[in-house]
Jmol script that loads the backbone (N, CA, C; Angstrom):
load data "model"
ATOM      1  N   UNK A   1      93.137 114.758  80.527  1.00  0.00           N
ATOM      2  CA  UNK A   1      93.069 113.301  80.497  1.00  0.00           C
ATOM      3  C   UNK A   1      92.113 112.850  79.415  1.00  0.00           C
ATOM      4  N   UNK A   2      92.904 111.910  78.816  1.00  0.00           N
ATOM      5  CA  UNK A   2      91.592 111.163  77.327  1.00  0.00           C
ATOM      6  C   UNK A   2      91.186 110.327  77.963  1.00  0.00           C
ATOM      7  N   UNK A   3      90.889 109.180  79.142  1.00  0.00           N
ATOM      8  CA  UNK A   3      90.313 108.590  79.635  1.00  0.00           C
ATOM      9  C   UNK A   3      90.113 108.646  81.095  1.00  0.00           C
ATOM     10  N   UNK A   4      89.119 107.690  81.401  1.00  0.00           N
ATOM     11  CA  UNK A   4      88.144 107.721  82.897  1.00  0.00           C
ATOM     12  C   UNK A   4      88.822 106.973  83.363  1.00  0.00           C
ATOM     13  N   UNK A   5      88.087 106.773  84.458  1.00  0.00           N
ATOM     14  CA  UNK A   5      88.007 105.225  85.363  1.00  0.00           C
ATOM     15  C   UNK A   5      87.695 103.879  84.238  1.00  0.00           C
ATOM     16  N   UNK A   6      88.540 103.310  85.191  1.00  0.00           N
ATOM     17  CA  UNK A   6      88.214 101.887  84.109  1.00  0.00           C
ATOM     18  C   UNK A   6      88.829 101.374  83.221  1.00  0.00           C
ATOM     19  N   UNK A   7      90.092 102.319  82.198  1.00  0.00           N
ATOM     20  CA  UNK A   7      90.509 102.267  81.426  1.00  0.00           C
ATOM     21  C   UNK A   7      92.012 102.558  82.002  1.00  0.00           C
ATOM     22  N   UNK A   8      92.797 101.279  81.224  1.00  0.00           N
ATOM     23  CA  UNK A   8      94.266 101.189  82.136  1.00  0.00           C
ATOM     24  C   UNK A   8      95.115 102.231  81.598  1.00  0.00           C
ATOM     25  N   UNK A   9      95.029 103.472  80.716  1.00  0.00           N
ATOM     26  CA  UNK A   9      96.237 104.854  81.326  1.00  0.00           C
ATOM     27  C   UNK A   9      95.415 105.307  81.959  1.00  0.00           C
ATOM     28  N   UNK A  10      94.442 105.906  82.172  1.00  0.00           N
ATOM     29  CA  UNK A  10      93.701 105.986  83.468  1.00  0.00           C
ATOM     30  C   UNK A  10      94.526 105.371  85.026  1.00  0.00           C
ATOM     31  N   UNK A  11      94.288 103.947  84.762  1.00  0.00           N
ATOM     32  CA  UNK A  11      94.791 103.534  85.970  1.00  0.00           C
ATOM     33  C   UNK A  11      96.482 103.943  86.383  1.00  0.00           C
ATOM     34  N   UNK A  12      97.206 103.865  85.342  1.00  0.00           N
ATOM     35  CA  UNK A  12      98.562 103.930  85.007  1.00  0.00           C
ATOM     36  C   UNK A  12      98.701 105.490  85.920  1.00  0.00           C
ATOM     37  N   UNK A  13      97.891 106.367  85.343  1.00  0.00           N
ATOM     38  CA  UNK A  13      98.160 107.477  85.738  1.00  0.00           C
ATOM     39  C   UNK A  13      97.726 107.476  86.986  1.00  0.00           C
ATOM     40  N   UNK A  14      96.804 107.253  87.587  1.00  0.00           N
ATOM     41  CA  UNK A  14      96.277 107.200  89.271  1.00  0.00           C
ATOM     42  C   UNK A  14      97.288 106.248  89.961  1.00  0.00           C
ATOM     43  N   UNK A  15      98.174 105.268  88.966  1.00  0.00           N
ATOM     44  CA  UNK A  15      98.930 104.642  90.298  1.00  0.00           C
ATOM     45  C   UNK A  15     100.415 105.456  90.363  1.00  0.00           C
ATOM     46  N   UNK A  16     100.701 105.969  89.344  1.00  0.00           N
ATOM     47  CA  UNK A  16     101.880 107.217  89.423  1.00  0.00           C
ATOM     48  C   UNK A  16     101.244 108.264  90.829  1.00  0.00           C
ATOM     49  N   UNK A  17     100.404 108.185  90.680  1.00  0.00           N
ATOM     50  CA  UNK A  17      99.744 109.969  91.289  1.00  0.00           C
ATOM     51  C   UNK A  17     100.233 108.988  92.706  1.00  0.00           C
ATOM     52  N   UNK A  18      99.805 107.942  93.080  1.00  0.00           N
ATOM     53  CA  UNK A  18      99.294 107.184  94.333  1.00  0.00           C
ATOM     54  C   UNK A  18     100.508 106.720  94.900  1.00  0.00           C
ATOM     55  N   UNK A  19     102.022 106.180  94.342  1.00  0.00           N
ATOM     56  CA  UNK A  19     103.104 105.973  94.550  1.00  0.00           C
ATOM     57  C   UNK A  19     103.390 107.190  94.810  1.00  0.00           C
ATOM     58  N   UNK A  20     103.398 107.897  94.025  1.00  0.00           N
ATOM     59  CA  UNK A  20     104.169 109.702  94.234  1.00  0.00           C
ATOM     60  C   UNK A  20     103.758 109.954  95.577  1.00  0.00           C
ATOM     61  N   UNK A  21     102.599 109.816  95.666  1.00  0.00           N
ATOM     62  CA  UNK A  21     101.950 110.379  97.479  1.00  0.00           C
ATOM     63  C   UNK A  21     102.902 109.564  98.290  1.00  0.00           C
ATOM     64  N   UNK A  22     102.469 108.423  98.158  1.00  0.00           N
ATOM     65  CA  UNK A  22     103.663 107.183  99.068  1.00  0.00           C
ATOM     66  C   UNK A  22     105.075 107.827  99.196  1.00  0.00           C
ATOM     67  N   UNK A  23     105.653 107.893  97.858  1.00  0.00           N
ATOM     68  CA  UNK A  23     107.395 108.183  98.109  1.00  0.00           C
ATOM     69  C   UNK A  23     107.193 109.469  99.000  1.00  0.00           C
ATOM     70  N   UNK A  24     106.563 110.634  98.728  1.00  0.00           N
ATOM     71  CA  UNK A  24     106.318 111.636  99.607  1.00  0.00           C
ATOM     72  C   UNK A  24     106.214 111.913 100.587  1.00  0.00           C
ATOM     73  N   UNK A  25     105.267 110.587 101.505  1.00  0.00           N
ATOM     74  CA  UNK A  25     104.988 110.902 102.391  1.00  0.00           C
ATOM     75  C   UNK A  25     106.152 109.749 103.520  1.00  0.00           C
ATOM     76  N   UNK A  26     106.582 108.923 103.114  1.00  0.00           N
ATOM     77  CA  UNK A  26     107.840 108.239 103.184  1.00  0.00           C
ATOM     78  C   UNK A  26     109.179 109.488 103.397  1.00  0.00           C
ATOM     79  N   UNK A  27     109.134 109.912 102.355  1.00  0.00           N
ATOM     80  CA  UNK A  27     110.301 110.953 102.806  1.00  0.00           C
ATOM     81  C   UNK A  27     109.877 111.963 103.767  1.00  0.00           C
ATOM     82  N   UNK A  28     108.760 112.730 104.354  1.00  0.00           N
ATOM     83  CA  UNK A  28     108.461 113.459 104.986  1.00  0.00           C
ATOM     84  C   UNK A  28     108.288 112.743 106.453  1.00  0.00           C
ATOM     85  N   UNK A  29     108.165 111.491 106.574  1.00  0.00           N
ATOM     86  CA  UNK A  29     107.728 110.894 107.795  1.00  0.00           C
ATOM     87  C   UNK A  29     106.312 111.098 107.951  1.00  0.00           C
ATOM     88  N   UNK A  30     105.648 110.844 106.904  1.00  0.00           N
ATOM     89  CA  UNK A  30     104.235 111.360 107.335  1.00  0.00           C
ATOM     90  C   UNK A  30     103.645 110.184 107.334  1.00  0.00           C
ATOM     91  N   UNK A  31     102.806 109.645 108.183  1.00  0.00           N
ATOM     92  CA  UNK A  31     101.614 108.179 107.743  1.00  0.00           C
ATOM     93  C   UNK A  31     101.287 108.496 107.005  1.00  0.00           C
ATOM     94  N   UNK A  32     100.775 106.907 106.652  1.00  0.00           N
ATOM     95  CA  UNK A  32      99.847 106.820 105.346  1.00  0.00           C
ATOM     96  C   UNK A  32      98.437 105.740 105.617  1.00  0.00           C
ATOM     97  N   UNK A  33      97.203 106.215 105.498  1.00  0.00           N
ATOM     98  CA  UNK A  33      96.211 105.472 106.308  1.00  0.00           C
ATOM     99  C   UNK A  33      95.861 104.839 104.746  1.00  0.00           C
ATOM    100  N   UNK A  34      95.239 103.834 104.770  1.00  0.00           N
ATOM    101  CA  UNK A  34      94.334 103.405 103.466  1.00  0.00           C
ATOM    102  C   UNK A  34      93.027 103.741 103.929  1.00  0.00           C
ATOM    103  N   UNK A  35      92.398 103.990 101.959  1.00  0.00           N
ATOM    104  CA  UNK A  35      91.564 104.413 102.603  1.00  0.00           C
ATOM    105  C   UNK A  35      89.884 103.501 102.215  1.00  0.00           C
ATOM    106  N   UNK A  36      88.322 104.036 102.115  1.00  0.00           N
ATOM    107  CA  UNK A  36      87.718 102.674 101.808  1.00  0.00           C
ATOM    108  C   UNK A  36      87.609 103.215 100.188  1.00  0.00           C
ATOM    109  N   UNK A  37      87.885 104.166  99.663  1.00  0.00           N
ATOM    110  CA  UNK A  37      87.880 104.220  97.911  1.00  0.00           C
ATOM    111  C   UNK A  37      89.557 103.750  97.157  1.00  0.00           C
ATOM    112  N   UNK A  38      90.052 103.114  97.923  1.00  0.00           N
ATOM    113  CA  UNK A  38      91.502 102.464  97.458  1.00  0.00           C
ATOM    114  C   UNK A  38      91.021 101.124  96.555  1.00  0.00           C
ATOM    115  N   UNK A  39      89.969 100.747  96.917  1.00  0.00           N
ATOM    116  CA  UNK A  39      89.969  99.136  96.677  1.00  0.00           C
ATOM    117  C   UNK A  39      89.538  99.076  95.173  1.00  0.00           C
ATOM    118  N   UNK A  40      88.727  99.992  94.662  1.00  0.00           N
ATOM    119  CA  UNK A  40      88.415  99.802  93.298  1.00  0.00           C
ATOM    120  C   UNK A  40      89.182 100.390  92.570  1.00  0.00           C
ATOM    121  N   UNK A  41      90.596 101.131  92.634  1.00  0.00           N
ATOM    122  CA  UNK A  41      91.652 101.549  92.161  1.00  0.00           C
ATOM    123  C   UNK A  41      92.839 100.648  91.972  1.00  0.00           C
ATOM    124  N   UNK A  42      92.468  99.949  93.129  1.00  0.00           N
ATOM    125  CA  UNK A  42      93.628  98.733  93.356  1.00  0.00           C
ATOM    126  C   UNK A  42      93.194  98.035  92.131  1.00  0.00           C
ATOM    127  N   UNK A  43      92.120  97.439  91.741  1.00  0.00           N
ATOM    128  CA  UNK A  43      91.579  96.697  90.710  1.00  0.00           C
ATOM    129  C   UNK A  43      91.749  96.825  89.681  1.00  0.00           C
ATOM    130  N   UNK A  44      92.015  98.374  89.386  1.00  0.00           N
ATOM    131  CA  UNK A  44      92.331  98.576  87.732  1.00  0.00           C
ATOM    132  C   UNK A  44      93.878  98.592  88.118  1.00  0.00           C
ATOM    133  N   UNK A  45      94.485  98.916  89.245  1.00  0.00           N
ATOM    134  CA  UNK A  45      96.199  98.540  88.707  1.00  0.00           C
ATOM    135  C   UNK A  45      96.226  97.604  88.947  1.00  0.00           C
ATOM    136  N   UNK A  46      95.590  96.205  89.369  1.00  0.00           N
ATOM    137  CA  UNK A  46      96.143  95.044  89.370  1.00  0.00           C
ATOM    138  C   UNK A  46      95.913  94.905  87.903  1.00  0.00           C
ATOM    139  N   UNK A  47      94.915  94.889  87.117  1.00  0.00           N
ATOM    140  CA  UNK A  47      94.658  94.622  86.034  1.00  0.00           C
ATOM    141  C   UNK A  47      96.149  95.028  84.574  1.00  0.00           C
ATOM    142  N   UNK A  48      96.547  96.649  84.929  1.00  0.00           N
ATOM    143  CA  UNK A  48      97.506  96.804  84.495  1.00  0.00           C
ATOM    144  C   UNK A  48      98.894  96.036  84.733  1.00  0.00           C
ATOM    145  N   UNK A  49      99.130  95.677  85.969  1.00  0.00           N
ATOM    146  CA  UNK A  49     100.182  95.162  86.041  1.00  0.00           C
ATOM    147  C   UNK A  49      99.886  93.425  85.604  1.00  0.00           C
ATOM    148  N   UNK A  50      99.206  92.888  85.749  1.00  0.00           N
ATOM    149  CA  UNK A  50      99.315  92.060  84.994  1.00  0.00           C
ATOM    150  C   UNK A  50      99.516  91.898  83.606  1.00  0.00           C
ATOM    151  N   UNK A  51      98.787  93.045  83.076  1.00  0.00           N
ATOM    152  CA  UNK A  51      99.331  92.856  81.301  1.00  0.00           C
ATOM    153  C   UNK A  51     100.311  93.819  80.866  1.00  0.00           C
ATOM    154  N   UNK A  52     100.981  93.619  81.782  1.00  0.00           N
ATOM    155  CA  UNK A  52     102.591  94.314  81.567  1.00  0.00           C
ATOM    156  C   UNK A  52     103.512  94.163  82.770  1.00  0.00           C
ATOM    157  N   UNK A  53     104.307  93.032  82.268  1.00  0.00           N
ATOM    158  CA  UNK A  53     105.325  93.087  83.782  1.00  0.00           C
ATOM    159  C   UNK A  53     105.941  93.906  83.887  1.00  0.00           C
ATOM    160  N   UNK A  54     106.522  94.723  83.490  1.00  0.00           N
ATOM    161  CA  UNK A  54     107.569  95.642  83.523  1.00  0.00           C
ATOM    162  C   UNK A  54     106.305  97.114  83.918  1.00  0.00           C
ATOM    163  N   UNK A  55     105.440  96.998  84.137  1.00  0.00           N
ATOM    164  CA  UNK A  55     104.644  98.354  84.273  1.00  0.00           C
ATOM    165  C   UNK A  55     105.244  98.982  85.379  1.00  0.00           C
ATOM    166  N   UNK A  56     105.278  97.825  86.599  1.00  0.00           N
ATOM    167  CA  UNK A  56     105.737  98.705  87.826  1.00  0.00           C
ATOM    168  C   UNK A  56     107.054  99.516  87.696  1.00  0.00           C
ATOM    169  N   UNK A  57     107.818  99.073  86.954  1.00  0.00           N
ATOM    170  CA  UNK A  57     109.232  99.982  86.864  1.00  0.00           C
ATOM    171  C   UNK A  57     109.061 101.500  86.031  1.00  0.00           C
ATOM    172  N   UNK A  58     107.768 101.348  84.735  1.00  0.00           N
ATOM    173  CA  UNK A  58     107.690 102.556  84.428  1.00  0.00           C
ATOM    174  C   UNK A  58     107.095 103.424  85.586  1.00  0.00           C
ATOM    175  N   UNK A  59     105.846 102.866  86.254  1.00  0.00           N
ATOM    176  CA  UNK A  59     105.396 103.681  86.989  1.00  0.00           C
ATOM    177  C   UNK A  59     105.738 104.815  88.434  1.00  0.00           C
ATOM    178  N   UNK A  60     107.020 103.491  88.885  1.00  0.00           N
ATOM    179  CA  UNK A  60     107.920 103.553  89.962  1.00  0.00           C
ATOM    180  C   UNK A  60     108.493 105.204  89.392  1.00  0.00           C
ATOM    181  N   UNK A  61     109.661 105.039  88.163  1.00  0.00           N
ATOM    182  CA  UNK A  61     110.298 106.075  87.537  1.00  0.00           C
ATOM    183  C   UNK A  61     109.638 106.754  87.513  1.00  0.00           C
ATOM    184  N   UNK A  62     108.027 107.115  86.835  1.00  0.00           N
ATOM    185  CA  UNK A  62     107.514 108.530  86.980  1.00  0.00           C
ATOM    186  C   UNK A  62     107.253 109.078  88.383  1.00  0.00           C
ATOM    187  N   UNK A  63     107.117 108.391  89.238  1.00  0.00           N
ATOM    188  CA  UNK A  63     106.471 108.743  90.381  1.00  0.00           C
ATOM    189  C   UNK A  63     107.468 109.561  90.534  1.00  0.00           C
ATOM    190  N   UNK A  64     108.859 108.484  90.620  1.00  0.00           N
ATOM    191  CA  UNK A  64     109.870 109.434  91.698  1.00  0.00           C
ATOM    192  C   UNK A  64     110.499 110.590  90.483  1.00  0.00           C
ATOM    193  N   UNK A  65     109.842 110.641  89.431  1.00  0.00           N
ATOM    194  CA  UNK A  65     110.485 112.140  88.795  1.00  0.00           C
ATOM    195  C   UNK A  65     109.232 113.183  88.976  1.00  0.00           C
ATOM    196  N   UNK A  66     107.807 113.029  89.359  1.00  0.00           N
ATOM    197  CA  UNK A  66     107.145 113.994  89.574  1.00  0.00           C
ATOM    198  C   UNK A  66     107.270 114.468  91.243  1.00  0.00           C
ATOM    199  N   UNK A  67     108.346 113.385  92.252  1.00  0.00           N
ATOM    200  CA  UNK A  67     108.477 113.814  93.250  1.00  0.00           C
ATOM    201  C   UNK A  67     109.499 114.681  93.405  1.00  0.00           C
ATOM    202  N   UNK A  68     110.153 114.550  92.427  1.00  0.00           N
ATOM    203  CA  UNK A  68     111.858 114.887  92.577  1.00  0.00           C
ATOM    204  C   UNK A  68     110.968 116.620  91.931  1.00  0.00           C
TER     205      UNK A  68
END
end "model"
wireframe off; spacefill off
backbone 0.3
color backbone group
């Protein structure tokens, strides 16, 4: 990874990783609890998705090809 926290492929990439868990655990029937380090993650993908509408559709697609 070329960037940290804070910096939106950073975030881009933690919300792929974070959907992927979701579709995963969706197909397995497994819960999904939130947790209390979600909230400052949430912040940098809100930030991304605002300066890109279309982000959620790239991110959606990778998820479900690193699930597949």
């Amino acid at each position: 990874m070329k960037h940290r926290f804070g910096f939106e492929a950073y975030a881009m990439e933690e919300l792929v990783a974070e959907l992927g868990a979701g579709f995963l655990c969706a197909e397995q029937g497994l819960p999904t609890n939130p947790r209390k380090d979600h909230a400052p993650y949430i912040n940098n993908w809100l930030q991304v998705l605002k300066n890109d509408k279309r982000a959620i559709f790239t991110v959606a697609a990778k998820a479900q090809d690193a699930v597949d």
